[in-house]
N, C-alpha and C positions, 0 to 999 in steps of 0.2 A: 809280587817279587820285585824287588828293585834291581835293576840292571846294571854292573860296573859300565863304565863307559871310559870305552881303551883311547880317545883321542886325550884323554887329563888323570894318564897315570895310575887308571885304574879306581880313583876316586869318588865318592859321589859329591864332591863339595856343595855343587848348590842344594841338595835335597837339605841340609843341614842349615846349611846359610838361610834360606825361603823359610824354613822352619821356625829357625830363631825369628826372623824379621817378621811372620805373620801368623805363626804359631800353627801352621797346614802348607801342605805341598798341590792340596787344591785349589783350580782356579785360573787354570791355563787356559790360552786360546795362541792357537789351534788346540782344538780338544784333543785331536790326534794327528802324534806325530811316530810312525812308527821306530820303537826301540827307544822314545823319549818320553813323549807322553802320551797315556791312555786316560780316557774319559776324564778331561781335564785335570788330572792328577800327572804331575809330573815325577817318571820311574828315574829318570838318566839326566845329567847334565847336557844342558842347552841354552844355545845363548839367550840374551834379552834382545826384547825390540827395539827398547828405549836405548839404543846405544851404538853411535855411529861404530865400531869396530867390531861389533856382532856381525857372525856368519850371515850375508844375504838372504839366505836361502832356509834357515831351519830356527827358528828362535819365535818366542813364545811370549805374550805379556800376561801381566798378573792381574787379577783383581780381588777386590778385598780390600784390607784393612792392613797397611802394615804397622808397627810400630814404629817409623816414620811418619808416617801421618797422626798418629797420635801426639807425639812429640809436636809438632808442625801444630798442633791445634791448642798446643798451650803455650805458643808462640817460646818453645825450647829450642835453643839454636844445637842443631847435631850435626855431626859427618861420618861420612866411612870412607874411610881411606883403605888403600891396599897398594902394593908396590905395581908401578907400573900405569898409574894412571895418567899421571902427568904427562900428556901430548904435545911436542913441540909445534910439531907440523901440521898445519888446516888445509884446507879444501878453499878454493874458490869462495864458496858458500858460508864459507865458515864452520866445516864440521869438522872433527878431529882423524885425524889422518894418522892411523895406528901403524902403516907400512911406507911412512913417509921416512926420505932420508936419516933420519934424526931417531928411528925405532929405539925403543928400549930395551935391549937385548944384553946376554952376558951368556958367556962359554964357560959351561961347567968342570968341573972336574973332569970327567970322561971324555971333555973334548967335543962336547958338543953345545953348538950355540942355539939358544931357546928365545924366544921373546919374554919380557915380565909382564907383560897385561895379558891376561888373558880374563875374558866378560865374566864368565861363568861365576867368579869370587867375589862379584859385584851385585848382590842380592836385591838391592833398591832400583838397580838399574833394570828390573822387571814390572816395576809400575810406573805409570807415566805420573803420577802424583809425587813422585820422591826419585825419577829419574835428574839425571845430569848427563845426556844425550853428548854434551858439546866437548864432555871435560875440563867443565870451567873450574878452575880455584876457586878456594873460600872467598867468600866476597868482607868476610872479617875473621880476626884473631882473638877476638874478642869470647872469654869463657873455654878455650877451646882447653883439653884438657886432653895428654900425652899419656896413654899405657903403655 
């Protein structure tokens, strides 16, 4: 059974995202998280590890094969973008600081104001092989190609 999961509107976005990206939703660690993942298959959207603005506390890394790293192994330059990634604000350290003054946020129609990053939409950011932890920009523009 796959679980909605009521904190992202009901949706299961990563199960579909992890799907496209590695063709299974097998391969979590923690194996189990209850109401997320069972027997390293993950049921419910949860954050990544590889990514400083994932939940502390409940987020999962992948393993396997994505097609990112396929890509990466015949030296093809890719991205994935989604709204929201662009981080103004760092850390000390240098990490990306998602609740830093400068957040990316916008008030809906209903009046209610949301954040636009949210991890879960970010499917690469579950292997440390095809993560981008920092939220760095493209390092070129070079090929890059606009749907």
């Amino acid at each position: 059974m796959i679980k909605r999961d009521s904190n992202s509107s009901g949706h299961t976005t990563l199960l579909g995202h992890i799907n496209l990206n590695s063709g299974q939703t097998h391969g979590a660690t923690p194996n189990n998280i209850k109401d997320h993942v069972v027997n390293s298959t993950i049921i419910a959207n949860v954050d990544p590890t590889y990514n400083d603005c994932s939940n502390s506390t409940n987020n999962i890394a992948m393993s396997g094969t994505s097609i990112g790293d396929l890509l990466n192994a015949k030296n093809i330059t890719w991205g994935w973008f989604a709204s929201g990634f662009k981080t103004i604000d760092k850390t000390a350290e240098g990490k990306a600081n998602c609740d830093g003054p400068h957040k990316q946020q916008h008030t809906n129609v209903g009046g209610i104001t949301t954040r636009d990053y949210f991890p879960v939409v970010k499917p690469f950011q579950y292997y440390k092989s095809t993560s981008n932890p920092h939220h760095l920009p493209p390092t070129s523009i070079v090929n890059t190609i606009r749907l």
